[in-house]
C-alpha positions in Angstrom: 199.7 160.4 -69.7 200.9 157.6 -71.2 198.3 155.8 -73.2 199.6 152.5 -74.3 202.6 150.1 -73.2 203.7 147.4 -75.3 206.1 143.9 -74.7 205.9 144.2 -71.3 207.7 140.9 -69.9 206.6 138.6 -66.9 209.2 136.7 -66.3 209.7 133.0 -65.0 211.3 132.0 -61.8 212.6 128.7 -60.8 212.7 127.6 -57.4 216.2 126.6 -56.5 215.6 125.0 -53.5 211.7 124.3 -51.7 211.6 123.0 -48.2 208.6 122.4 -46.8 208.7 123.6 -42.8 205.2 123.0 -41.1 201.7 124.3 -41.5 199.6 127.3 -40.2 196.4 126.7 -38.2 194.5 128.0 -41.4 196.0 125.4 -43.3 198.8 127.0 -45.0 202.1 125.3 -45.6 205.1 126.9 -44.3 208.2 127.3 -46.6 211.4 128.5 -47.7 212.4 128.5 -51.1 215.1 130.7 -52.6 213.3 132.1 -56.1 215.2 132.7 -59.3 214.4 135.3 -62.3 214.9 134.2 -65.8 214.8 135.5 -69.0 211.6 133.8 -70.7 208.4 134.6 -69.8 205.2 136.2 -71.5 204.3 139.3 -72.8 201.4 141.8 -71.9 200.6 144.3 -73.9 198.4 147.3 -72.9 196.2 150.0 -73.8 194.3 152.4 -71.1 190.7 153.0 -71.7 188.5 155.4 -70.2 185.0 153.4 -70.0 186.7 151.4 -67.1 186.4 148.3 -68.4 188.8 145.5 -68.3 189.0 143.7 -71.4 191.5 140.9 -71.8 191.4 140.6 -75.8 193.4 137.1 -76.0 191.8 133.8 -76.2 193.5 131.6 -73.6 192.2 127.6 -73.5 190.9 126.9 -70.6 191.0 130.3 -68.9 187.9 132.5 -69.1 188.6 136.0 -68.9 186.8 136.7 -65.3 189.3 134.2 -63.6 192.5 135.2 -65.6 194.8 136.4 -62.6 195.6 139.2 -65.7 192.4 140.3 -65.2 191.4 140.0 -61.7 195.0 141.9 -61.1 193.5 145.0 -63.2 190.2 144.8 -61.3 191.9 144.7 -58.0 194.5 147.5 -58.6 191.0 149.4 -59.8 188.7 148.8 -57.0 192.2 150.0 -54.3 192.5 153.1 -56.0 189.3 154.0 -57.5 190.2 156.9 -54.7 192.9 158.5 -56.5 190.9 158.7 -60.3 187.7 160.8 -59.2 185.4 160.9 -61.9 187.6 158.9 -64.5 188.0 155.4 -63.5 190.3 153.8 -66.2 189.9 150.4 -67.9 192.5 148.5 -70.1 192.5 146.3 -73.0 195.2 143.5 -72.7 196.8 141.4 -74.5 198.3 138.4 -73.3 201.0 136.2 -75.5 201.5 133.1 -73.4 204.8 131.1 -73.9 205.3 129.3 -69.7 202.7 126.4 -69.4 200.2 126.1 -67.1 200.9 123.9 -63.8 204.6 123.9 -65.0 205.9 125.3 -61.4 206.8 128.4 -63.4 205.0 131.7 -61.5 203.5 132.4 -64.9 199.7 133.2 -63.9 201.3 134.6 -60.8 204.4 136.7 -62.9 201.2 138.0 -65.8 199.7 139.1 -62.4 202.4 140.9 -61.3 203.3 142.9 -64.6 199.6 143.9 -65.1 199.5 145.7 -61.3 203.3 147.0 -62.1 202.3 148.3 -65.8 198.5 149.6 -64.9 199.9 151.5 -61.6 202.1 153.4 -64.0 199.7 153.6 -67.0 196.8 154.5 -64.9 199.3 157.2 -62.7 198.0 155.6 -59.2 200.7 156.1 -57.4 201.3 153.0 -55.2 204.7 152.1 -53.7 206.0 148.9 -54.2 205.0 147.4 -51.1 201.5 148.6 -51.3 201.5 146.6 -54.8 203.0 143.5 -52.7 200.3 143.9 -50.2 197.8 143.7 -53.1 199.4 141.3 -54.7 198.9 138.7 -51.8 195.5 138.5 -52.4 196.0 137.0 -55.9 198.4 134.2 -54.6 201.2 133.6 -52.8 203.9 134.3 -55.5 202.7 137.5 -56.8 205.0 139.5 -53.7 208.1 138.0 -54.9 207.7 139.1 -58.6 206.5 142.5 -57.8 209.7 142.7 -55.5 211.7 143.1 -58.0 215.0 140.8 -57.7 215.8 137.2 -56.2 214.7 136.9 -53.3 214.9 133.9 -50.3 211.3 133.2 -49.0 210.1 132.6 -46.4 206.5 132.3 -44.7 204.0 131.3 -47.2 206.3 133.1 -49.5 205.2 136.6 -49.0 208.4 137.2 -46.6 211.1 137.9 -49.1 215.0 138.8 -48.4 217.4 139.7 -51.3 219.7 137.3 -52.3 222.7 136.6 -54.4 222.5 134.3 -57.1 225.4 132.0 -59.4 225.1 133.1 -62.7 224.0 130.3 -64.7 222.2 128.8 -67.8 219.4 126.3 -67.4 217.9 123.6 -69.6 213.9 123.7 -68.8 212.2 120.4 -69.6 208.2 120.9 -70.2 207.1 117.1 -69.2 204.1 117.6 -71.0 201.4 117.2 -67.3 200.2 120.3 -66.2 200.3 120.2 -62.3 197.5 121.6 -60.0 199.5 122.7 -57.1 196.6 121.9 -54.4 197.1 118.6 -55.3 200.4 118.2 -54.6 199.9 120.0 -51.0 197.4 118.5 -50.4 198.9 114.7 -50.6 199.2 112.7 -47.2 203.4 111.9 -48.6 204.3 115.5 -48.3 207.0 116.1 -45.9 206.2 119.0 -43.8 208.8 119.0 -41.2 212.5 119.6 -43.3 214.4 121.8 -40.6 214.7 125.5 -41.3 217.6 127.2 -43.2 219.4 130.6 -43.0 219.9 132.5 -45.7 223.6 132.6 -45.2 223.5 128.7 -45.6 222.4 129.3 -49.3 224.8 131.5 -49.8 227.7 130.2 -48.6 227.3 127.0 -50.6 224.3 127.8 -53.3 225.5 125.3 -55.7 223.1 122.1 -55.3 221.5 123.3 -52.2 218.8 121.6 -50.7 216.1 119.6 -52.2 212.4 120.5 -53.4 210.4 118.7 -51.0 206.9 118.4 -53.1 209.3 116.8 -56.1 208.6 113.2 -54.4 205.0 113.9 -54.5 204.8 114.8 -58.0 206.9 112.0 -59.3 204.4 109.4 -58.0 201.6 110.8 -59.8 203.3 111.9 -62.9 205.6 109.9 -63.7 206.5 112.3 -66.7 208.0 114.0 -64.4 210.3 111.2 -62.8 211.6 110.5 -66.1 212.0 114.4 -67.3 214.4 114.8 -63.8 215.9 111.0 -64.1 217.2 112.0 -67.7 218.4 115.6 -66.8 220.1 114.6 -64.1 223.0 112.6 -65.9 224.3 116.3 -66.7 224.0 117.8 -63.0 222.0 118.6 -60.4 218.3 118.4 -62.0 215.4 119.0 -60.2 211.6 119.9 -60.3 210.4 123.7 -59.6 207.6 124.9 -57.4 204.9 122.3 -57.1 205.8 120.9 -60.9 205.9 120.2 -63.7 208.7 121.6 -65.3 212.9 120.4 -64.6 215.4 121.9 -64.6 219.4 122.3 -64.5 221.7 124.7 -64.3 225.0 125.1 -66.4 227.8 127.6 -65.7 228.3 128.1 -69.5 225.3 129.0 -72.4 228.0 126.8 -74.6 227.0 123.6 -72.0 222.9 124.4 -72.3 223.2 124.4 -75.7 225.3 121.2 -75.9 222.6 119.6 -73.7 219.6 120.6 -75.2 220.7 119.4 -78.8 219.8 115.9 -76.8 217.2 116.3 -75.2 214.5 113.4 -75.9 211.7 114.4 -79.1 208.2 114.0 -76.5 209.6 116.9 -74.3 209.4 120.3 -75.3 212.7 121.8 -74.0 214.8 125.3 -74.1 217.4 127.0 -72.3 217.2 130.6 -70.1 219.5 132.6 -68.6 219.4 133.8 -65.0 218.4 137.5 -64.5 219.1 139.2 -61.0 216.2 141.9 -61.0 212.5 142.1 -63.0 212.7 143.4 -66.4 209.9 145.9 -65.3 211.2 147.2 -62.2 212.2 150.5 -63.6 208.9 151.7 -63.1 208.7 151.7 -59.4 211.4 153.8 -58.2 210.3 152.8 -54.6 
């Protein structure tokens, strides 16, 4: 058995679209959303230990170990499979290298999450499928399913009902507006529009260029105005826009050359940098279900 697994990637997504189309009974906001892989992210890095314990072995400001969606993955996937390792529940030390910002609309808690179930299942030899990982992974937030699905994806639901999708290849310049964005606050805002009118999938793809609109965008200008200037500034080279709940912008490019050109000018008080979009997670190669 494999004892250790190093530079394991949880990549970013961007949402290219997020339309907000009514709310459960329980208080959950319906959506659709089409999500996009790119290639920056974090990296994990883990070693299986036999005592059981879970032991993340990064400091991370602000994020004590015992909420750390890292570590609560680990504890999960141990708990739903304790079953399958009679007499030798396994532990892990992990280490965590952190390069999305928090509240920055990026998946990252929710992507670190993901790799840790996708990377322990294998390390730890527990067997589950992929959608028994998804199942799992619903319990740590709504985003976890699409990065443990393994590709782009259109979402719908509260995000946990994913369809494959076709993507443009692109380049994006990522603006970092320098607010990190708690995303209950942004749903929770009486200015939220909650009615936008379904899509198909088929609309997206016939015409994904520009499509749509992110619908909690107008909520998170007015109370970070960071951002309204981050998307007002990007947007004299295309289509910019915010992703998930905030705070980062973005735009896409058809050509790395055009990124580049663009981030050369991007204003000093923004941290900025360009990615490329991927069309399945670097990781899935250890599910073959």
């Amino acid at each position: 058995m494999a004892r250790t697994l190093n530079n394991c990637p949880a990549p970013a997504k961007l949402n290219l679209f997020l339309h907000i189309t009514g709310r459960r009974a329980d208080g959950y906001h319906l959506l659709q959303s089409v999500f996009q892989l790119i290639d920056r992210g974090d990296l994990l890095h883990f070693a299986v230990r036999d005592d059981g314990v879970i032991h993340r072995s990064t400091e991370l400001a602000g994020v004590p170990a015992d909420s750390d969606l890292v570590v609560r993955a680990a504890r999960l996937l141990q708990a739903a499979t304790a079953d399958r390792m009679p007499g030798r529940l396994l532990g892990a030390d992990i280490a965590v290298e952190k390069n999305l910002p928090m509240g920055g609309g990026l998946g990252g808690g929710s992507s670190d999450a993901a790799s840790t179930l996708l990377v322990l299942n294998h390390l730890w030899q527990t067997g589950l499928t992929r959608a028994e990982l998804m199942t799992l992974g619903l319990q740590l937030g709504a985003d976890v399913p699409f990065f443990l699905f393994g590709r782009n994806a259109f979402a719908e639901g509260i995000g946990e009902a994913l369809s494959p999708v076709e993507t443009p290849e692109s380049w994006f310049v990522v603006i970092e507006p320098g607010v990190s964005v708690a995303t209950q606050r942004i749903f929770s805002s009486i200015e939220l529009t909650r009615d936008t009118k379904p899509v198909k999938i088929t609309d997206f793809s016939g015409a994904p260029v520009g499509f749509g609109k992110n619908d909690l965008q107008v909520v998170a200008e007015n109370l970070f105005p960071p951002i309204a200037a981050a998307v007002k500034w990007l947007r004299q080279f295309g289509d910019a826009r915010m992703t998930g709940s905030g705070a980062c912008v973005f735009c896409p490019f058809e050509q790395e050359q055009q990124a580049e050109a663009v981030l050369k000018t991007v204003p000093p008080q923004w941290k900025a940098w360009k990615a490329k979009a991927i069309t399945h997670h670097p990781l899935a190669y250890l599910l073959q279900k």
